[in-house]
N, C-alpha and C positions, 0 to 999 in steps of 0.2 A: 357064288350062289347058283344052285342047279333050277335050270328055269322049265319048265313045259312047253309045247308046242304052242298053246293058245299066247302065253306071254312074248315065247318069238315072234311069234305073226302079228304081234300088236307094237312089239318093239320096230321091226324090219318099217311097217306103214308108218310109222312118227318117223323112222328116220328116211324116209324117201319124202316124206314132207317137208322137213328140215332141210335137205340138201337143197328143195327148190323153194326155198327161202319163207316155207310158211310156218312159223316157230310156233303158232299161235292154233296152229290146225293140229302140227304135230304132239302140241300139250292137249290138246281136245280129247285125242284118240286115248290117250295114257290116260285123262283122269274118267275114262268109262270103262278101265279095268276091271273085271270082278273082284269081291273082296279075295280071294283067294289068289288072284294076279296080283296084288297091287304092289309086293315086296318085291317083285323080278321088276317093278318098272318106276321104282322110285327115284333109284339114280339119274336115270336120263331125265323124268321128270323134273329134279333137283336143277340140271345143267339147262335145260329150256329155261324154267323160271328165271335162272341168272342171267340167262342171253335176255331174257324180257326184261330185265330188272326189275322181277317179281321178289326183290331177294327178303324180303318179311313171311313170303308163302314159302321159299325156299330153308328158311332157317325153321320154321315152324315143325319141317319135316327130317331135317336134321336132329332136331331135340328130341322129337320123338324116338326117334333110333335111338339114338345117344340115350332115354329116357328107358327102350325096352330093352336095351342091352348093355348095363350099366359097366359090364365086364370087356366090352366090345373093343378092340382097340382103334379097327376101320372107322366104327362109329363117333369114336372121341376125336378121331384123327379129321374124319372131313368137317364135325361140330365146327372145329379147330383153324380151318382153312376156309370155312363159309365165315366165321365171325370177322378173320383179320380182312379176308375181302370186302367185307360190311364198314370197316374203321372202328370195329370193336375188339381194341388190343388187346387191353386187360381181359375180359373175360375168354379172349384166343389164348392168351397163355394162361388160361389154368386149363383149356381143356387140352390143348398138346402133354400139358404134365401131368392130366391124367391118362395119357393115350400111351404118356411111357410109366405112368406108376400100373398101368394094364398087364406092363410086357411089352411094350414097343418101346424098338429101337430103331425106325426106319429114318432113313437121310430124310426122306420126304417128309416128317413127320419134323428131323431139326428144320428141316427149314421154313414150314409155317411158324412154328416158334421164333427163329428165326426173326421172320418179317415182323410178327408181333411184336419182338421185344421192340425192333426197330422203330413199330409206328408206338411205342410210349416212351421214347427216348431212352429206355435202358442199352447205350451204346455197348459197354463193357461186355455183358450179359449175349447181344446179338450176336457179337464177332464171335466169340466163344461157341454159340449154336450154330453159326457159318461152318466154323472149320468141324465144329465135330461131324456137319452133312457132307464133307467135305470131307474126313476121315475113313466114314461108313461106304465113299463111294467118290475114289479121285477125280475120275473123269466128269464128275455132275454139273454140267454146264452151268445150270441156272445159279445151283451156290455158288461155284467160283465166280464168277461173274457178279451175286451181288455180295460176295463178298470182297472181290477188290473194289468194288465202289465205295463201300460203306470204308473200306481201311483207308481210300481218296477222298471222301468226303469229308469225311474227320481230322484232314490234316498232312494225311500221309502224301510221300512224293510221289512220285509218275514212278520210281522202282520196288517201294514200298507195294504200291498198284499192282505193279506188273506179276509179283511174287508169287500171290498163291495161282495165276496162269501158269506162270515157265511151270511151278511144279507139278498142277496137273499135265500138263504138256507134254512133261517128260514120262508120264505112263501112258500117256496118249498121244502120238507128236502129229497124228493124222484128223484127228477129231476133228469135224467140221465147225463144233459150236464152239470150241475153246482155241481155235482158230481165229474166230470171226469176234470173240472178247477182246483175244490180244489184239486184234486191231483197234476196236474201240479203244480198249484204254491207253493207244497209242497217237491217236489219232482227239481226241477229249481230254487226254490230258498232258498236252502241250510237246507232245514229241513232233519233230518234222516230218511231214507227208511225204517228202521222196525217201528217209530214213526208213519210216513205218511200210512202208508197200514194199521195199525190199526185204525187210524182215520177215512180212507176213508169208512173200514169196516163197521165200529162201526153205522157210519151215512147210511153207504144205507141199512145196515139190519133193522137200527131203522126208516130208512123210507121208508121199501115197496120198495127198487129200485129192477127193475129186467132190467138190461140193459147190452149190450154186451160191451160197450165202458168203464162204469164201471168195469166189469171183466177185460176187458184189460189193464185200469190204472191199478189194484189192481198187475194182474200181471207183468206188468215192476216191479214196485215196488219189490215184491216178486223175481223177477230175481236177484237181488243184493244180499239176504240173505237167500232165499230158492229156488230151482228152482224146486224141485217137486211141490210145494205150487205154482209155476209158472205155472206150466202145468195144474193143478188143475181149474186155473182161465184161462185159455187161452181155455181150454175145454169147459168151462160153457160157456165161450163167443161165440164158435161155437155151442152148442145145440143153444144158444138163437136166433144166427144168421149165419145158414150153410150156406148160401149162400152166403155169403160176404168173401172176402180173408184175410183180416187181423187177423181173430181168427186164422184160419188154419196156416200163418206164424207163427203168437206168439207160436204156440202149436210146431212148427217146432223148432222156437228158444229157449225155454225151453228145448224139449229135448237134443238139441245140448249143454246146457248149464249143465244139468244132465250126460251128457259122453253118452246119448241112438242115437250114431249118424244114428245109423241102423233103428229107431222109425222114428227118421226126414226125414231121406232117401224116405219110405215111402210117404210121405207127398209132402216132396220136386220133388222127381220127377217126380211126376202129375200135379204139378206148374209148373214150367220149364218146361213142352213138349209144351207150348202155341208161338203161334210165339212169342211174346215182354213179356216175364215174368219178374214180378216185380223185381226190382234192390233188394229189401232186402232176395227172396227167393234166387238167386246167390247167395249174400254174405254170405248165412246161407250154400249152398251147397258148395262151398268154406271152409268152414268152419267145416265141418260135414267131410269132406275129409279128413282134417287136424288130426280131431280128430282121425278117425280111423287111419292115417299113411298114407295113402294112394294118389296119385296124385289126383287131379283135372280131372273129368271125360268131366268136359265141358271147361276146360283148363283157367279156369281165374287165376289158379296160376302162368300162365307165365308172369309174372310183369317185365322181362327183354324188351318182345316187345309190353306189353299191356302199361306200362307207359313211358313217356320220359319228360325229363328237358329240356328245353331250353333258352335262355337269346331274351327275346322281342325285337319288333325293334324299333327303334328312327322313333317317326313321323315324318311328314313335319312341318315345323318348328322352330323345336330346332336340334342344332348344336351338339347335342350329349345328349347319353340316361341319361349321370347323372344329363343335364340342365332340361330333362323332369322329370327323378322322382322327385326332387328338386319341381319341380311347380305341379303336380300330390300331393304329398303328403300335400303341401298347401292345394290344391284343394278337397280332400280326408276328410281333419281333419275339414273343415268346413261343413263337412253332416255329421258329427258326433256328434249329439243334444244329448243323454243321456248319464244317469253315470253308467247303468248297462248293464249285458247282458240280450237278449229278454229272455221269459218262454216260453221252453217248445222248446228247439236248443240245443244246444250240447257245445255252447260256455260259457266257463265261466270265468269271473273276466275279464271284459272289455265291447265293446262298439259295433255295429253293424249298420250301417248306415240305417236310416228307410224306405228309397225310391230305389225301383229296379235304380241301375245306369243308364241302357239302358235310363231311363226316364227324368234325368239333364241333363240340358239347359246349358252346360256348357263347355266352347270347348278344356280345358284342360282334361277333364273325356272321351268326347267324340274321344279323341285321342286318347285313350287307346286301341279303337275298330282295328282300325287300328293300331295300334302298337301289338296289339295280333294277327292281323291274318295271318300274314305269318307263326307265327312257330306252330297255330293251323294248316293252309292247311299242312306245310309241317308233321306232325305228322300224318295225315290222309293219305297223300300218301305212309308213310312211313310202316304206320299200316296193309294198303292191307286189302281184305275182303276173308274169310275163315268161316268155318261153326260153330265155336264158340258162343253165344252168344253175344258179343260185335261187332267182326271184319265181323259177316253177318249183319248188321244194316250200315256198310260205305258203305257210296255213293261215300266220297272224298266230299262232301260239307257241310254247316251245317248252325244252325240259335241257335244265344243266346235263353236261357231261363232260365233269371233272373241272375242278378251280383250286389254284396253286398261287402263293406268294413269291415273290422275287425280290433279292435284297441286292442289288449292285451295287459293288463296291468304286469307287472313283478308279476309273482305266475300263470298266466293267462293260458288258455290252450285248447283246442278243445277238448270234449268227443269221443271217437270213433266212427262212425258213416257212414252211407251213404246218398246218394240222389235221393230219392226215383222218382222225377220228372225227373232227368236226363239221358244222354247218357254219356258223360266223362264231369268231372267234373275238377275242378283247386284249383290252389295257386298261387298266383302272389303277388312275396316280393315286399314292395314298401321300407322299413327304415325297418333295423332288428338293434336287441340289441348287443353290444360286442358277450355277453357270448355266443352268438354262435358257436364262435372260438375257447370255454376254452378247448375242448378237451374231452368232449361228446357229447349226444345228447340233452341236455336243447335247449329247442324252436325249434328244428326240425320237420318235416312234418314226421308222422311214420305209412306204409301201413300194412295194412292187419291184423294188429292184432283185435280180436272180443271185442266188450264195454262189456262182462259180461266174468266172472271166468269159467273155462273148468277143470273138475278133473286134467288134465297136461295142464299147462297151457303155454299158446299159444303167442310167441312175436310176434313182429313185423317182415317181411319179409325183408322191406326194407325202410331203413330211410334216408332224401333227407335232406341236411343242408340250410337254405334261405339263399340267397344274392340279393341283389339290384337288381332288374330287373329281377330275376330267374322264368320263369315259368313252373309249374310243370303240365302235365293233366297224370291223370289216368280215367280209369272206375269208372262212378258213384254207380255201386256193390261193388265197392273194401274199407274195411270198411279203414277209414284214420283219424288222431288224431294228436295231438301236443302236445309233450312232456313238461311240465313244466317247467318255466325257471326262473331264480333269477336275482339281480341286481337292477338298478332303470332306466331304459332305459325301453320303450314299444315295441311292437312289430307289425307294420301297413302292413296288405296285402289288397289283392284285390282275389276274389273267382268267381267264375262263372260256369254254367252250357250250354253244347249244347248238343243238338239232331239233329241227320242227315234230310236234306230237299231232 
């Protein structure tokens, strides 16, 4: 679309807003477009509203495109891609099949499709629009990639996995992003870490790759059996890319991993003076504390009043909390479409429900909202705000983002980890196994200990036992794991993230 001067110069000021992180000024300036600007700045318009999670304003302007240009293919195509980002699948795939009954044939166009079919469990159907994005355009990181997941989720082996990679690979052998898959699904689905980092090697030296994402897979990898070899690759990743935060973490969590917690210190404490630093530099300064001996200097080791347990409330409704988890866990086991766990998460040997919950139609799920928010509000008043990194961030209010079920299987287990999107994060038991009563910690929630080896090695702080209804929230810095558990009984919770509003 050919735009005017007056529409650049209104575009250029939303995005010099935007960059200094004012979303809410940069949408101001766009919606005092004149009527005659306002189709040169509805797209970025569109993209702010989604960064706000304005997305009811954003679809509003969707449809209307999609409504003025019924012949449009751009227009059916983004309708198309704003719905399945919404968790509105069905109506996402009738508008990508009108975006090809238009005339379109773009990869990008199968692969909203794609994702659609995916989130309404038309497995068959999704694989099918994977490869054809994947047909239209070998090297497409994003299809390959979730199409070997979805061919691993459903069953498939770790070579099954690996397939539709090697064969984009071999029209691409240097590509950074198809690179940086086949390590995931090397590394996610059960292949050996020193196995997997020689391979990943092997192929980007033998193909030219010089990419910071590759250094980075190489060293996770390398974290598990060397960590100097870790730091090595987490370095190259920052020459290749200073300016970006994730090499500089890695190189953090290396050293942390090497016993140099005074190296990370460094590092870390130039992240950390930013007001909202990343959830995984905490959990590494956290951590780097430990190693030395030493307290917590921004005090997330106080896990006494940073986490609490509490049992959910009985919605309206049902006559008591055990009538709701009873129809909950019904509810729950029917959005559980796969047999594996996702690539490239922390969960393994089980199942992960594929659609953000917030987004089912469902008024037993949707009760959950309310059955969690009294002992979320009361945890928040409980918590107070103080100058810490966590408790200077409460308001005492908050807003989900993003909530998923987990089904583990007996052997099943959570890697240690954090959440990098969130503010305080959860566990909520819906049906746990006996053995959780046998008299250790099998299938237990276990805080604070780090996912990689420390020269003294480092336990857990504090380990929460599930029961029926038990919700657990700590800080989404606080690394949290699940101890393995035996038996032939599963193990079904509910997980979520909030950030203060």
């Amino acid at each position: 679309m050919k735009t005017g001067p007056g529409v650049q110069m209104r575009l250029q000021r939303a995005q010099a807003l935007a960059a200094q992180g004012d979303l809410a000024g940069a949408l101001a300036v766009l919606e005092q477009a004149a009527p005659n600007e306002r189709a040169g700045v509805l797209s970025f318009q569109v993209d702010l509203l989604k960064a706000l999670e304005r997305f009811d304003e954003a679809l509003a302007i969707r449809r209307e495109q999609a409504e003025a240009a019924p012949k449009s293919v751009a227009a059916r195509h983004n309708l198309a891609a704003l719905l399945g980002d919404m968790g509105c699948n069905v109506e996402a795939v009738e508008a990508a099949r009108q975006a090809f009954a238009n005339g379109g044939d773009a990869p990008e166009t199968w692969l909203v499709l794609a994702r659609a079919l995916s989130g309404c469990a038309r497995l068959d159907e999704a694989e099918d629009a994977y490869r054809r994005a994947v047909e239209r355009r070998p090297a497409y990181g994003e299809a390959v990639r979730e199409l070997a997941q979805l061919i691993w989720m459903r069953g498939g082996d770790l070579e099954a996995a690996k397939a539709p990679v090697l064969k984009a690979l071999a029209t691409a052998p240097g590509d950074g992003d198809l690179l940086t898959c086949l390590a995931v699904v090397l590394m996610y689905g059960g292949g050996d870490a020193r196995e997997a980092w020689t391979e990943l090697t092997r192929r980007a030296q033998a193909g030219g790759a010089r990419s910071a994402t590759v250094e980075l897979a190489a060293g996770q990898l390398a974290l598990t059996f060397d960590p100097a070899l870790a730091v090595g690759h987490a370095r190259k990743a920052a020459e290749l890319a200073p300016q970006t935060l994730d090499p500089w973490i890695s190189v953090a969590e290396a050293l942390v991993a090497l016993g140099d917690a005074d190296g990370a210190f460094e590092i870390l404490n130039q992240l950390s003076a930013t007001p909202a630093p990343h959830q995984k530099v905490l959990a590494l300064h956290a951590t780097a504390s430990r190693v030395k001996g030493q307290a917590d200097a921004l005090g997330l080791d106080d896990l006494d009043n940073l986490v609490s347990a509490q049992t959910i409330d009985t919605p309206p409704g049902w006559s008591d909390l055990g009538a709701y988890l009873a129809d909950l866990q019904t509810a729950l086991l029917a959005q559980h479409a796969y047999q594996n766990h996702p690539l490239g998460q922390s969960l393994r040997h089980g199942t992960q429900t594929p659609v953000d919950l917030t987004l089912v139609d469902d008024p037993v799920i949707r009760a959950f909202f309310t059955a969690i928010d009294g002992p979320i509000r009361r945890h928040l008043a409980r918590l107070g705000q103080r100058g810490d990194p966590v408790r200077r961030r409460n308001t005492g209010d908050y807003r989900l983002s993003g909530c998923w079920s987990v089904r583990l299987a007996p052997g099943g287990f959570h890697e240690h980890h954090i959440h990098p999107k969130g503010w305080y994060s959860s566990a909520c038991y819906i049906d746990v196994p006996p053995v959780v009563e046998a008299g250790g910690h099998e299938g237990w929630l276990a805080l604070a200990q780090p996912p990689f080896a420390t020269p003294q090695p480092l336990e857990p702080l504090r380990y929460e036992k599930p029961q029926p209804g038990k919700l657990v929230l700590f800080p989404s810095c606080l690394w949290h794991g699940t101890v393995p558990f035996s038996g032939d009984r599963p193990r079904l919770s509910v997980a979520f993230d909030i950030v203060p509003v």
